[in-house]
C-alpha positions, -999 to +999 in steps of 0.1 A: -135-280-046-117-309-031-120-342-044-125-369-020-101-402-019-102-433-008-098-445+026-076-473+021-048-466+047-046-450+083-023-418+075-031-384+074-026-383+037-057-400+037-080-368+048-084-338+026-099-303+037-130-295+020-140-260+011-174-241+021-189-249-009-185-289-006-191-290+027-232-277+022-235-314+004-225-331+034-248-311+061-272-339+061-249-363+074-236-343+096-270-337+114-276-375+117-244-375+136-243-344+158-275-336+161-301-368+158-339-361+159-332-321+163-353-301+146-322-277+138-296-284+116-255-282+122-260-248+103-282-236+127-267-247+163-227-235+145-236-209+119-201-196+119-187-235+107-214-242+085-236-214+066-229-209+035-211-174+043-195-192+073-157-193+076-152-230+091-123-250+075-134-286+074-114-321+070-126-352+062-119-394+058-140-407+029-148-442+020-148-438-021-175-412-021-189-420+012-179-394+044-168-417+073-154-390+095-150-354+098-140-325+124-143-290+116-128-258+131-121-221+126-097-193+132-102-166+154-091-132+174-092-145+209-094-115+232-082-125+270-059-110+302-026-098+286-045-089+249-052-109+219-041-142+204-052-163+175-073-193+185-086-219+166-120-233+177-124-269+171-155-288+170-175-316+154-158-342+159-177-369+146-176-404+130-202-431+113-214-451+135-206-479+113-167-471+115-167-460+156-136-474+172-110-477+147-090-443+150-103-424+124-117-396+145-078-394+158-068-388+122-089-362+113-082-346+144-046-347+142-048-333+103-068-300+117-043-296+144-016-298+120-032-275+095-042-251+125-001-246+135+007-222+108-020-194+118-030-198+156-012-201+187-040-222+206-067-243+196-097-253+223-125-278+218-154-283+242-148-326+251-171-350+258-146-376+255-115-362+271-093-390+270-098-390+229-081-353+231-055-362+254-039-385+228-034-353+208-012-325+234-049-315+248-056-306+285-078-292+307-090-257+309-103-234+337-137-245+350-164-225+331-192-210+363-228-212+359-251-198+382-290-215+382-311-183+382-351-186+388-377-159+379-388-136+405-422-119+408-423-081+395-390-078+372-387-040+360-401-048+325-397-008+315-374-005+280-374-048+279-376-062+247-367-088+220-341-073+195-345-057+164-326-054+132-321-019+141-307-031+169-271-049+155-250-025+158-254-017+192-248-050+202-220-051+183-205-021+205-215-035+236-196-067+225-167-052+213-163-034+245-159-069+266-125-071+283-119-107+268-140-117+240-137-132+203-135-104+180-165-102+158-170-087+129-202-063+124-217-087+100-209-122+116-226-099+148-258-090+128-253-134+109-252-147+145-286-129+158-303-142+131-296-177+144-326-199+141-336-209+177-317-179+195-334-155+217-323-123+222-337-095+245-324-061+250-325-035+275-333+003+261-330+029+285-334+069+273-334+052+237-304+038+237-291-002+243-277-006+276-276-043+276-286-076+258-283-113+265-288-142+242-305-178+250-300-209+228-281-207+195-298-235+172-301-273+192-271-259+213-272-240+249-310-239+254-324-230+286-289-213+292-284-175+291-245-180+272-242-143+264-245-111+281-233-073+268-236-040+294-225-036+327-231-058+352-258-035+366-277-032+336-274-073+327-283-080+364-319-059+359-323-068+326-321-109+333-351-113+354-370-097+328-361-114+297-371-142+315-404-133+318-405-126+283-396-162+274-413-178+301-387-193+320-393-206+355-358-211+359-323-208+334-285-211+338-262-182+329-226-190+321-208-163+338-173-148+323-148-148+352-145-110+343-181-103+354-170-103+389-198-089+409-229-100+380-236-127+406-242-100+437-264-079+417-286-102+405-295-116+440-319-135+452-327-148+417-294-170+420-302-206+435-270-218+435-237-218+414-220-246+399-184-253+379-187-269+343-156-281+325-143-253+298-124-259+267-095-281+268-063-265+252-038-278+228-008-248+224+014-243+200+032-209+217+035-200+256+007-210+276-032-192+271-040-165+291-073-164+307-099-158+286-138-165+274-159-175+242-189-165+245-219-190+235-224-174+199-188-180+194-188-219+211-187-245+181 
């Protein structure tokens, strides 16, 4: 356990790395920040930070024994065109309102970065503030696409349903057969379908999986459709479906760049497409090949 110190001086001596355990104390604080009036928690919406069996490295500023800023991030298997690299997916940036404006969001920033150096080659961070992350050696990514998808009459519900425990490991496959990807584990797989506030429905054909697709993941990407497994045929007829099943009149889908003809097959359920900023990139070796996080992985 790390013992907090007092923030007395703007250096990065000043902010310590808290371990899982210490962190679970300070979850409350963290939701008034991140996540005000939501019903979910920061363990919810970023299970893989913040649950107790989560692996999220987490650094702090403390004022005596009060937390005044804090970022959070972790390490990761970052599948993309060319093979793997280690990434480190940074998130959570977040400060007291009380102490907004005088840097300290920098500092704890800059103390992850430099911790990150030793074991990953990239980091990325999904930026509301831009200009905040510049400061640091951060710039722009590729454009993330999103295509606004409506429900159409008579989907093919035949072998549609929500998923099942029995389920996991299927999904697991199907994820681990994604040309880029974050490489999951089969128990982080079977943690992150368990998220409170995620929906997941599957596609079963001859009694097998063909295809699944997730929507929401705690207060974070709801009403978006941020992860897909099968073929693009199989996603394409399973889509319309699951969002009967939910109810939706209308949803976004973030579409990989890999799922080149997804977009096609699905139709006349697409109303229109549309660019989103991706994750800005900070690297410490040659530049970072093309590559996706899925939603589940997104902190």
């Amino acid at each position: 356990m790390t013992t907090p110190t007092t923030l007395s001086t703007t250096n990065l001596s000043d902010v310590v790395r808290l371990d899982r355990a210490t962190i679970q104390h300070w979850l409350p604080v963290l939701d008034e920040w991140l996540l005000p009036g939501s019903f979910y928690s920061v363990h919810h919406t970023w299970p893989q930070l913040y649950r107790s069996d989560g692996h999220g490295r987490f650094f702090a500023l403390f004022d005596g024994d009060r937390l005044v800023s804090h970022c959070a991030c972790r390490i990761v298997p970052l599948h993309g065109q060319g093979g793997a690299v280690r990434a480190a997916l940074l998130g959570s940036v977040a400060t007291a309102p009380e102490h907004r404006g005088k840097g300290l969001a920098s500092q704890v920033l800059a103390a992850a970065i430099a911790d990150c150096e030793a074991d990953a080659d990239h980091v990325l961070l999904w930026a509301e503030r831009p200009d905040l992350y510049a400061r640091h050696g951060f710039v722009p990514g590729e454009a993330d696409a999103c295509l606004l998808i409506a429900r159409l009459p008579h989907p093919d519900l035949a072998g549609v349903r929500f998923v099942e425990v029995r389920d996991h490991d299927r999904l697991h496959e199907l994820h681990e057969q994604k040309p880029w990807r974050v490489a999951r584990a089969r128990g982080e797989m079977s943690g992150l379908l368990t998220t409170p506030g995620l929906c997941t429905v599957v596609r079963e054909r001859d009694g097998v999986v063909v295809a699944y697709a997730c929507c929401g993941k705690g207060a974070d990407l709801q009403g978006h459709w941020h992860e897909v497994g099968g073929s693009d045929d199989e996603v394409a007829a399973l889509l319309p479906a699951a969002m009967h099943h939910v109810e939706q009149v209308e949803a976004v889908l973030l579409l990989p760049p890999y799922r080149t003809s997804l977009a096609e097959r699905l139709g006349r359920a697409v109303v229109t497409s549309f660019a989103v900023p991706g994750p800005m990139v900070c690297s410490f070796q040659a530049g970072l090949p093309s590559c996706w996080v899925d939603g589940l992985d997104s902190v």
